[in-house]
PyMOL commands that place a pseudoatom at each C-alpha (Angstrom):
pseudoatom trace, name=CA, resn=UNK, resi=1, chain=A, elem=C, hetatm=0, pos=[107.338, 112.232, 95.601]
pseudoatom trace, name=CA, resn=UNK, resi=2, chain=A, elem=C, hetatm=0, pos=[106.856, 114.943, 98.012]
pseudoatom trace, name=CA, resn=UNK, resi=3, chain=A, elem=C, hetatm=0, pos=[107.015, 114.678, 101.659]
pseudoatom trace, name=CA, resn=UNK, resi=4, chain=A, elem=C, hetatm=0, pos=[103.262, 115.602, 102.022]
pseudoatom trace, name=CA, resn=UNK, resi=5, chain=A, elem=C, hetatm=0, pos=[102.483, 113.072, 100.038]
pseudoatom trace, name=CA, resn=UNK, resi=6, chain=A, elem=C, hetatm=0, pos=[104.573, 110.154, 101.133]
pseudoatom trace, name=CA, resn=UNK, resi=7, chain=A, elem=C, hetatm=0, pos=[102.977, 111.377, 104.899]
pseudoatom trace, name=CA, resn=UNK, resi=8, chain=A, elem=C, hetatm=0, pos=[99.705, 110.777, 103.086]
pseudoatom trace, name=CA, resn=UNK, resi=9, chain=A, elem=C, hetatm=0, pos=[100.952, 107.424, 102.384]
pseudoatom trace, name=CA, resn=UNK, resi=10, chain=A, elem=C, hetatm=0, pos=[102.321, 106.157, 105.286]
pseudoatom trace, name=CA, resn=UNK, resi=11, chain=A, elem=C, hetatm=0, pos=[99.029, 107.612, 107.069]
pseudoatom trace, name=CA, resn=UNK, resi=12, chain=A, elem=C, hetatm=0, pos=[96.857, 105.351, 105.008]
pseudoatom trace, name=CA, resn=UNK, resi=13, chain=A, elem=C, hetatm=0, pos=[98.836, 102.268, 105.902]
pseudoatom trace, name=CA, resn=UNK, resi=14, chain=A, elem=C, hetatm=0, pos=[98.920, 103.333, 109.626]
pseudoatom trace, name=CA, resn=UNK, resi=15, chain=A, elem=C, hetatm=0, pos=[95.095, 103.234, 109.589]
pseudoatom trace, name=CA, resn=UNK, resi=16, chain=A, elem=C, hetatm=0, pos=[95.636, 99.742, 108.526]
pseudoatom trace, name=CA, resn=UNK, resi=17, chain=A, elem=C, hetatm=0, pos=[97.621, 99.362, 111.859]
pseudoatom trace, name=CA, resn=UNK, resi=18, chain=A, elem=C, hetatm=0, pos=[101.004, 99.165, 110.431]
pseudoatom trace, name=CA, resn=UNK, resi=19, chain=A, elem=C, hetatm=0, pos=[103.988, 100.779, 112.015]
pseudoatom trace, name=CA, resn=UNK, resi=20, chain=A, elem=C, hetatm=0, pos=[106.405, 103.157, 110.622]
pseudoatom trace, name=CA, resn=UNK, resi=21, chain=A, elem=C, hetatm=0, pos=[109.159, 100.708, 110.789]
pseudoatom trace, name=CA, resn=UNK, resi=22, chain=A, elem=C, hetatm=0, pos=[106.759, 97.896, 109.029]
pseudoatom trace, name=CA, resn=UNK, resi=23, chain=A, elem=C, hetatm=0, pos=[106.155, 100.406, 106.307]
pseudoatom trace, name=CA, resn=UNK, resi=24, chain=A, elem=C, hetatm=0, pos=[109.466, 101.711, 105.728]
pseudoatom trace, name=CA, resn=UNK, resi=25, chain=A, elem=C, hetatm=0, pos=[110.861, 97.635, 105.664]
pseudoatom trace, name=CA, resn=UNK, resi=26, chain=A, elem=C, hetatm=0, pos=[108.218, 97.018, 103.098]
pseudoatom trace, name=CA, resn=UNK, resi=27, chain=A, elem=C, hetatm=0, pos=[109.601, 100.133, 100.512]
pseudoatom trace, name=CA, resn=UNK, resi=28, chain=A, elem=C, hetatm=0, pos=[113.074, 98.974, 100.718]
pseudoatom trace, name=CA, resn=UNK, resi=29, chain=A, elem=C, hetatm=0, pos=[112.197, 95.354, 99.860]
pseudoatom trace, name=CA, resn=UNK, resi=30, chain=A, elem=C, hetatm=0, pos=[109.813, 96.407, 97.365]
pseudoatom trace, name=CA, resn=UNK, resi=31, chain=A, elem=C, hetatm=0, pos=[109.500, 100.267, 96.384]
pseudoatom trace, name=CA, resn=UNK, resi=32, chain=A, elem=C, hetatm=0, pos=[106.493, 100.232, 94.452]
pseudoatom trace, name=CA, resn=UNK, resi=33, chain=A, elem=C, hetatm=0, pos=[104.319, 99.773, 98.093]
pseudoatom trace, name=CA, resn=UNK, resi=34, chain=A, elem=C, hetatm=0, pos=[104.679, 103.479, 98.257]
pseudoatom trace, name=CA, resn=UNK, resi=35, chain=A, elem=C, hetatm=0, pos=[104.301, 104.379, 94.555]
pseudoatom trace, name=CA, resn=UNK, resi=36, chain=A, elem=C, hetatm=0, pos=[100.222, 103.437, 94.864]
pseudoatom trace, name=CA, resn=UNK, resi=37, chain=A, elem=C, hetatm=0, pos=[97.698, 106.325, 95.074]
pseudoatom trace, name=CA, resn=UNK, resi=38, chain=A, elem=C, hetatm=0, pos=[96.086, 106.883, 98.218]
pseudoatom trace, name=CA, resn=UNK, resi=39, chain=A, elem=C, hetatm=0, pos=[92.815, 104.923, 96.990]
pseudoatom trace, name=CA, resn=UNK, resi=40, chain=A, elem=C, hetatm=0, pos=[94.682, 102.231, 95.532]
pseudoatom trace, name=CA, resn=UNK, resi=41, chain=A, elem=C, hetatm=0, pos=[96.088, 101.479, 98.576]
pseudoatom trace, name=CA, resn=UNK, resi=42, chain=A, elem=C, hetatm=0, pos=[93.161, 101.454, 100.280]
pseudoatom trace, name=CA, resn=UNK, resi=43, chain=A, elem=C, hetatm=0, pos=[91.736, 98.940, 97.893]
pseudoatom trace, name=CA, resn=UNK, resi=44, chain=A, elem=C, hetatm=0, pos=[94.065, 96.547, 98.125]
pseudoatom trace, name=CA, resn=UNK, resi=45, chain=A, elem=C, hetatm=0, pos=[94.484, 96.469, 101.946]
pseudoatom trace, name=CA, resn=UNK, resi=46, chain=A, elem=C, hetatm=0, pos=[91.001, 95.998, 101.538]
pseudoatom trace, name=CA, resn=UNK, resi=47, chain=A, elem=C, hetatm=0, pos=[91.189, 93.382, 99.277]
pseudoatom trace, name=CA, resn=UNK, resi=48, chain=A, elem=C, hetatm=0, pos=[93.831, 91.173, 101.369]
pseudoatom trace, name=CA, resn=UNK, resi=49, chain=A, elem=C, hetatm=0, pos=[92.488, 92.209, 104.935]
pseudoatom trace, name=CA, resn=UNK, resi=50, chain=A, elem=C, hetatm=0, pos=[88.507, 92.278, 104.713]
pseudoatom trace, name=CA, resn=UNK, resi=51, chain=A, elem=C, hetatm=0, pos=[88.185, 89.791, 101.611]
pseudoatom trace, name=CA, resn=UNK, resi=52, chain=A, elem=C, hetatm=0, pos=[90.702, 87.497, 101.828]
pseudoatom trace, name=CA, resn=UNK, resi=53, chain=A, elem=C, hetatm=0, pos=[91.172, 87.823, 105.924]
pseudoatom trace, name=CA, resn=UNK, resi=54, chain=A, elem=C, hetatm=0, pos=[95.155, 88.061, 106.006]
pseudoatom trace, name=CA, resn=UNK, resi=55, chain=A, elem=C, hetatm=0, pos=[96.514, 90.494, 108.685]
pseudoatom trace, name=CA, resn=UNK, resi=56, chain=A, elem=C, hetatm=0, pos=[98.115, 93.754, 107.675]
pseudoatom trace, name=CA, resn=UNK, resi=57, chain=A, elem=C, hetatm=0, pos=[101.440, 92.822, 108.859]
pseudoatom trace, name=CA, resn=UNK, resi=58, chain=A, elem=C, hetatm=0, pos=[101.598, 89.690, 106.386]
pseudoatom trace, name=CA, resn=UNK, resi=59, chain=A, elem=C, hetatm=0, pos=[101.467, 92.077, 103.505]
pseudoatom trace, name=CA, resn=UNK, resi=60, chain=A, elem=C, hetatm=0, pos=[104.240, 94.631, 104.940]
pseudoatom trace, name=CA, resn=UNK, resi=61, chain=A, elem=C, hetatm=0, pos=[106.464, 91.395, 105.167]
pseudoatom trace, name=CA, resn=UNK, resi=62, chain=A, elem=C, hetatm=0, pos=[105.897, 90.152, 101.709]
pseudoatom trace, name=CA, resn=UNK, resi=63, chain=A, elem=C, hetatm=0, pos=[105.248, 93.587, 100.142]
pseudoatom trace, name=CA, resn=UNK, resi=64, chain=A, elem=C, hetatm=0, pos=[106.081, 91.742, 96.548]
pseudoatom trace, name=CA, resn=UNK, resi=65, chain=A, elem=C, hetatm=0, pos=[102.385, 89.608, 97.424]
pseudoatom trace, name=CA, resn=UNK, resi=66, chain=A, elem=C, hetatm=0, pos=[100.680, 92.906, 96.488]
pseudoatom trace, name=CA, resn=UNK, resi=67, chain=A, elem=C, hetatm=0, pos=[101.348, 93.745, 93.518]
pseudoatom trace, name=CA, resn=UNK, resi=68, chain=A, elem=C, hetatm=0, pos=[99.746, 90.524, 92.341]
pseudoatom trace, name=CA, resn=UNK, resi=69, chain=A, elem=C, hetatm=0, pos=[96.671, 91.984, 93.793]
pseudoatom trace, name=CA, resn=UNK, resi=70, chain=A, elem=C, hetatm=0, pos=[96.164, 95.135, 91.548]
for i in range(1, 70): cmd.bond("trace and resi %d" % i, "trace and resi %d" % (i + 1))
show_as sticks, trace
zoom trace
């Protein structure tokens, strides 16, 4: 991946309100948080944050969670 894109990334889960230390937890646990497009991403954080009304954070902790979701 190249570092524009994994900036990409990590800007699209900002806008979600994590931090850069949430995000980076979450790929070490589980590396396929950061192998999602840009738009799939944004899908599933909506998915968990506006449909099902978790909190951003909840999925950066339990990063696994998501890919049950897509």
């Amino acid at each position: 991946m190249s570092r524009s894109t994994w900036e990409k990334k990590l800007a699209v889960y900002r806008r979600w309100g994590l931090s850069e230390e949430e995000i980076l937890a979450s790929f070490v646990k589980f590396p396929w948080f950061m192998a999602l497009s840009e738009e799939k991403i944004m899908a599933l954080m909506d998915l968990f944050v506006h449909k099902l009304g978790w909190e951003a954070f909840y999925l950066a902790k339990n990063p696994s969670i998501a890919s049950n979701g897509m």
